[in-house]
C-alpha positions in Angstrom: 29.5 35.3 -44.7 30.5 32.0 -43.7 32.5 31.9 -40.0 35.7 30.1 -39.3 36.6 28.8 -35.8 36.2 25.6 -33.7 32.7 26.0 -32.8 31.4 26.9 -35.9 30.7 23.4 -37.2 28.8 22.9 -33.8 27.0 26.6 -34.0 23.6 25.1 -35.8 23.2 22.0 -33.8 23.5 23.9 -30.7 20.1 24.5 -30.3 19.2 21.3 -31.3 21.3 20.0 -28.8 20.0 21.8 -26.2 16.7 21.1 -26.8 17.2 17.7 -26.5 19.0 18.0 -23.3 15.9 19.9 -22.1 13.3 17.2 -23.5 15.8 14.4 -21.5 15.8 16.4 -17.9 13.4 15.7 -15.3 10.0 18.1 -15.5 10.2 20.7 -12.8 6.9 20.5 -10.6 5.3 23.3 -8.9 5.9 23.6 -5.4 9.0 21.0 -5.4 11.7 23.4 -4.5 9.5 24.4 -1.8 8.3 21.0 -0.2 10.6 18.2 -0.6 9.1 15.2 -0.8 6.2 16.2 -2.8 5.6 14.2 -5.6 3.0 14.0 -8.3 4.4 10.6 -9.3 1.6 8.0 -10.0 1.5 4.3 -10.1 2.8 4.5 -6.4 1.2 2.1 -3.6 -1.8 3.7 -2.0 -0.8 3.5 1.3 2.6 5.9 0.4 0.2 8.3 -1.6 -1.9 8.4 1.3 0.6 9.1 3.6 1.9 12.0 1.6 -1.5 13.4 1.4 -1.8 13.5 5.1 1.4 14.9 5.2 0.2 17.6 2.8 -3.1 18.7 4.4 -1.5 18.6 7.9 1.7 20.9 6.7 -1.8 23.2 5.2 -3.5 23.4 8.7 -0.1 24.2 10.3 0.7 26.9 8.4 4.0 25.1 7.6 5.3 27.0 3.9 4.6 29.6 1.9 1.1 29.9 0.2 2.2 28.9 -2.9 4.4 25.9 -2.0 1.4 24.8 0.6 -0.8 24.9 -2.7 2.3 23.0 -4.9 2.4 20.2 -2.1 -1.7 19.4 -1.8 -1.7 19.5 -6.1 1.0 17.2 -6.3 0.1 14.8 -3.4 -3.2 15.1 -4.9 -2.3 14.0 -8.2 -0.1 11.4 -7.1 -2.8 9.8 -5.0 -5.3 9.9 -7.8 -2.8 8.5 -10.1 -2.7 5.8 -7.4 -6.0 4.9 -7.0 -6.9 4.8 -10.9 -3.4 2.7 -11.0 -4.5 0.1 -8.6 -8.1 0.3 -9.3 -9.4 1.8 -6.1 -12.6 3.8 -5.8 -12.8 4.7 -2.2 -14.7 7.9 -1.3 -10.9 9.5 -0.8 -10.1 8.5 -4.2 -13.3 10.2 -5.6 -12.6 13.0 -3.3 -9.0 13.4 -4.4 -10.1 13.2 -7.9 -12.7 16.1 -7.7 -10.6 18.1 -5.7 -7.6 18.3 -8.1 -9.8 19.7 -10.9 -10.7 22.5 -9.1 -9.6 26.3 -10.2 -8.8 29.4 -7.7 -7.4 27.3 -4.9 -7.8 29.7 -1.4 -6.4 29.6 1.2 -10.0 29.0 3.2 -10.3 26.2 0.3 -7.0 24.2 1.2 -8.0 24.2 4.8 -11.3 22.7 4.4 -9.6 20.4 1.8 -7.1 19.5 4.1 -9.6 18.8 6.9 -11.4 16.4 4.6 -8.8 14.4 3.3 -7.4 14.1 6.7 -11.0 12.7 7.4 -11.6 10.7 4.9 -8.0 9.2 4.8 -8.3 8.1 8.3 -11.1 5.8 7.3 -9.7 2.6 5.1 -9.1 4.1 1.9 -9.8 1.2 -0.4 -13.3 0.3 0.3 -15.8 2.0 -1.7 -17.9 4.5 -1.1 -21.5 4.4 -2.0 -22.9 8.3 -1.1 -20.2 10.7 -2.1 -20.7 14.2 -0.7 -19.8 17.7 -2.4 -16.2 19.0 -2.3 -15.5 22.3 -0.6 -16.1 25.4 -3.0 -13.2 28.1 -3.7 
């Protein structure tokens, strides 16, 4: 049974076209609609990713969001700051840290604080100069 109307040229390449104006919109993050101003975005320069990092952890030790948007703001300020370092080839113990960090599963809350206390550490000290010893992460 074929269908008459206006639409019904358009009714198979519906789909199609919204999957292409799914494919062309921007990815939605975790944790963006809860922390503006997080970004996972790479290629940045280090001192911005850096900043945003800080910003992260210290939002973390104050309690400053819900769990789960605290957790989306230190991944994606994470990611964007190891997307920096490889970008600009920098191997400083924070970029090593930040690197380790991000691959880690079962993110506490206990976890994020230590995190957070680190990176605040280590990103106080000049985060392009290599590191030779590189301690252990914190654990979940």
């Amino acid at each position: 049974m074929r269908r008459t109307g206006l639409l019904s040229p358009w009714g198979s390449l519906l789909p199609v076209l919204a999957l292409l104006l799914a494919a062309a919109a921007p990815p939605v993050v975790a944790g963006a609609a809860c922390a503006a101003g997080a970004s996972g975005a790479g290629g940045r320069p280090l001192s911005e990713s850096v900043q945003t990092t800080r910003a992260a952890a210290e939002a973390i030790l104050a309690q400053s969001g819900t769990e789960h948007c605290l957790r989306g703001k230190l991944t994606n300020a994470l990611l964007g700051l190891s997307k920096s370092c490889e970008v600009h080839g920098k191997r400083s113990e924070l970029c090593v840290f930040a690197d380790r960090v991000v691959v880690t599963t079962g993110w506490s809350v206990a976890f994020m604080e230590t995190t957070a206390r680190q990176l605040l550490q280590l990103s106080s000290a000049d985060p392009t100069s290599p590191s030779p010893a590189v301690g252990r992460g914190p654990q979940p």
